[in-house]
Structure formats: structure tokens, C-alpha cells
BATOR-616095 format. One record per residue: x, y, z of N, C-alpha, C, O in turn. Coordinates in steps of 0.1 Angstrom, whole numbers, plus 5000, padded with zeros to 4 digits. Example, Ala and Ser with C-alpha at 12.3 -4.5 7.8 and 13.67 -1.06 7.14 Angstrom:
BEGIN
513249435078512349555078513249675078514249675085
512849785071513749895071512950005079513450115080
//
This chain:
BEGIN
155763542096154763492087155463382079156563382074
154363282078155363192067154763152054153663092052
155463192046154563262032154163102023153463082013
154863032029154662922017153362842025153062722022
152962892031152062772043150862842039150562952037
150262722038148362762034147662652037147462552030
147062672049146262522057145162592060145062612072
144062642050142962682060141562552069140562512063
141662532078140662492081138962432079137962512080
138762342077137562322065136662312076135562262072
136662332089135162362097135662462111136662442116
135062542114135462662126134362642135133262602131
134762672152133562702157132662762157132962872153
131362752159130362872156131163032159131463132152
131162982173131963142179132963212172133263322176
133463152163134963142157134463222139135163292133
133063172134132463202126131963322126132163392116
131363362139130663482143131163572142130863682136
132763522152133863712147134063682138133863792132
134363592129135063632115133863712107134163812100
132663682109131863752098131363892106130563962100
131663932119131664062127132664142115132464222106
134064082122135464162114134664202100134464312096
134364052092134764122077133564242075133764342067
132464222083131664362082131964502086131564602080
132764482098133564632100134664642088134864752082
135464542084136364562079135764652058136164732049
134864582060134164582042133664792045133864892039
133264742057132664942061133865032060133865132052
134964982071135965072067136765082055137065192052
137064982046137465012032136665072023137065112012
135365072027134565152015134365322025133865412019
134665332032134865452035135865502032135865602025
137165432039138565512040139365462023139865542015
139265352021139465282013139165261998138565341991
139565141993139265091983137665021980136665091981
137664951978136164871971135564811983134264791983
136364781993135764712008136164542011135964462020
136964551997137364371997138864372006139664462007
138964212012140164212014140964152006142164132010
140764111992141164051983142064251977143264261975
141064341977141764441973142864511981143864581976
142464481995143764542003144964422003146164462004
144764322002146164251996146764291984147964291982
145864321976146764331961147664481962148764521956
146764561972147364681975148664681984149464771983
148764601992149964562002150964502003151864512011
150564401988151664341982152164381969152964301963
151764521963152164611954153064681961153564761953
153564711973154364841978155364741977155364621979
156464851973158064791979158364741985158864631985
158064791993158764752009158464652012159164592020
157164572007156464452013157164372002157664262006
157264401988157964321978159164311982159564201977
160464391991161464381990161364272007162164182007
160664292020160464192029160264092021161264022021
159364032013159263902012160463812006160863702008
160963931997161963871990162763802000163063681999
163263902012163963902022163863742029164763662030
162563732032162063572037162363452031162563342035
162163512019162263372008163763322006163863212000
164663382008166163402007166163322021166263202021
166063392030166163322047165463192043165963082045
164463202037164063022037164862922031164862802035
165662972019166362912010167762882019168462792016
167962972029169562992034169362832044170262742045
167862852049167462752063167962602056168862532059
166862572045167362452042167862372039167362262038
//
């Protein structure tokens, strides 16, 4: 993953449109069942609160600092 990179795309194919708004409907169902509120904005904030994910990134950002 490359954490400093953020290029999203400002037009998608229709088809490309379609699954994304399929996913985020399964995805919104399954967090409000299993889950939190159904957002993916909430399962980030949840994923990047755990350790382990704070202590990987740290990990990357060091490797990125070593690269350059």
C-alpha cells in the first residue's frame, strides 16, 4: 500500500460505477448488521485505531524515509 499516494480518478466507467455502488450497498448492509453505523468512513477510523495497524504504518513510513 502506498500511504502517501492519493490520485482518485475524476470520471469511471459506467460498469466501473455500477460495482462500486453494488459493493457500497452490500458493504453499508453488512456494517449495519455486523457492524458499526454502515459507513466506510467508520470502518477506517476503526482500522486505523488498532495497534497493529498504527504500529504497520509506522513501519512503512520509516521504509519510505530509509528508500529516499
Amino acid at each position: 500500500m502506498e500511504l502517501p499516494v492519493h490520485s482518485p480518478q475524476s470520471t469511471l466507467p459506467p460498469a466501473v460505477e455500477l460495482d462500486i455502488h453494488r459493493i457500497i450497498i452490500i458493504w453499508r448492509d453488512c456494517r449495519t448488521r455486523y457492524g458499526d453505523d454502515g459507513s466506510a468512513c467508520a470502518y477506517v477510523k476503526v482500522i486505523f485505531a488498532m495497534p497493529e495497524i498504527a504500529k504497520w504504518t509506522e513501519g512503512a513510513r520509516a521504509e519510505m524515509v530509509r528508500a529516499d
